[in-house]
N, C-alpha and C positions, 0 to 999 in steps of 0.2 A: 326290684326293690331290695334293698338291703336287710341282713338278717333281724339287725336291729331295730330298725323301722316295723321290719313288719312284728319281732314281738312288742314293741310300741303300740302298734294301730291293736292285736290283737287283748292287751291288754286294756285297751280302751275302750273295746268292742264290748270284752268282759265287764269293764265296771258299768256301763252302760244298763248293759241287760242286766247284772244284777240288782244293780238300781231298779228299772225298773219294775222287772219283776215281786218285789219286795214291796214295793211302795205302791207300783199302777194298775197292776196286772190284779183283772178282780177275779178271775175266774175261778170257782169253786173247788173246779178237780185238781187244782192246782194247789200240791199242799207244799211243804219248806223242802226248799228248791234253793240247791249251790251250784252258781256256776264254778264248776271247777277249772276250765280253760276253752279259749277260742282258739280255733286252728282257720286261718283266712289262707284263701288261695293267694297266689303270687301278683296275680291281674286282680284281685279283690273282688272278685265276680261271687264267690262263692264264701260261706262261714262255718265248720262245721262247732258247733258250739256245745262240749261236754258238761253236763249235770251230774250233780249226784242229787239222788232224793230221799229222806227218811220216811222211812216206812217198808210193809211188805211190800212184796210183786206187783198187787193191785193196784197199792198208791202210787208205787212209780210208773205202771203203764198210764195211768188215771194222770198222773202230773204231764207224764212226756208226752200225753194226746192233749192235753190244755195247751202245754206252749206250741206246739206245732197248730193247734189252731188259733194262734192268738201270733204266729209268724208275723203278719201283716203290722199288725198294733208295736208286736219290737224292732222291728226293721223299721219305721217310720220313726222310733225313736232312737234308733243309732243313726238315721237320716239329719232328723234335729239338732242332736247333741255332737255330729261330729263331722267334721269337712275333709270327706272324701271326694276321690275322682268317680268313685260307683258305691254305693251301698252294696252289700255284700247281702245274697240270700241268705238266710238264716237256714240250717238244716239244727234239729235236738234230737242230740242220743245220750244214750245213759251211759254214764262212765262206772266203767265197774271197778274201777285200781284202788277206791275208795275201798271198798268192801272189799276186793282184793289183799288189799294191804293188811286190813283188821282180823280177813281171816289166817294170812300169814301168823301174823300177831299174835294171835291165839294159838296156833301151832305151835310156835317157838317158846310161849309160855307155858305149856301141858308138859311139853320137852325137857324142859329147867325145869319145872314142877315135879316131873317122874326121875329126874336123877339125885344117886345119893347126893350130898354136902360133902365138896372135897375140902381137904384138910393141907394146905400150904406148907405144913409146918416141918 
C-alpha cells in the first residue's frame, strides 16, 4: 500500500477513534484523551494508536487502562465507520513528544529568560 494511502486510512483511523472516544466512550477512568496519531501496519492487521492525556501519572495510567479495555467497543467502530480489507487491532500507548515538547519549551524559555538583553545597536 502506498505511503499515502496508508497516512489516509491512518488518519481516518484517528478521526474515528477520536470521535468516538469523545462522544461514546463512557468509561469513567477515561479522562480527556487526544489522539495524537495512528501508526497502521502495512497488511492493516495491526494499529498502534498514540494518546496524549491531561493529567498526572495516575490519570494517564487510569485513561490508557479504560481504552485498552474498551479496545473491543473502538475497533467495532472503526469496523462501522470504515471499509477496510481487515480492521486493524487496536494497541494505546501514551505518547510522550506531547510533554516532550512542552518540556523542551520550558527549557529554551528559562534559557532566554537567564540571558542578558542584547543590544543590536
Amino acid at each position: 500500500m502506498s505511503g499515502g494511502r496508508m497516512r489516509r486510512v491512518d488518519e481516518a483511523v484517528r478521526a474515528v477513534l477520536s470521535d468516538a472516544i469523545a462522544k461514546q466512550l463512557k468509561d469513567p477512568r477515561v479522562g480527556f484523551v487526544t489522539v495524537t496519531a495512528v501508526k497502521t501496519s502495512p497488511d492493516l492487521r495491526h494499529a498502534r494508536v498514540l494518546v496524549s492525556v491531561l493529567g498526572d501519572q495516575r490519570e494517564r495510567e487510569a485513561s490508557i487502562a479504560g481504552l485498552r479495555s474498551a479496545h473491543g467497543f473502538l475497533q467495532r467502530r472503526v469496523a462501522d465507520e470504515l471499509t477496510l480489507k481487515h480492521t486493524p487491532a487496536l494497541s494505546f500507548e501514551y505518547d510522550e513528544s506531547v510533554e516532550r515538547g512542552m518540556r523542551i519549551s520550558r527549557l529554551i524559555d528559562q534559557e532566554l529568560g537567564s540571558r542578558p538583553a542584547r543590544s543590536d545597536g
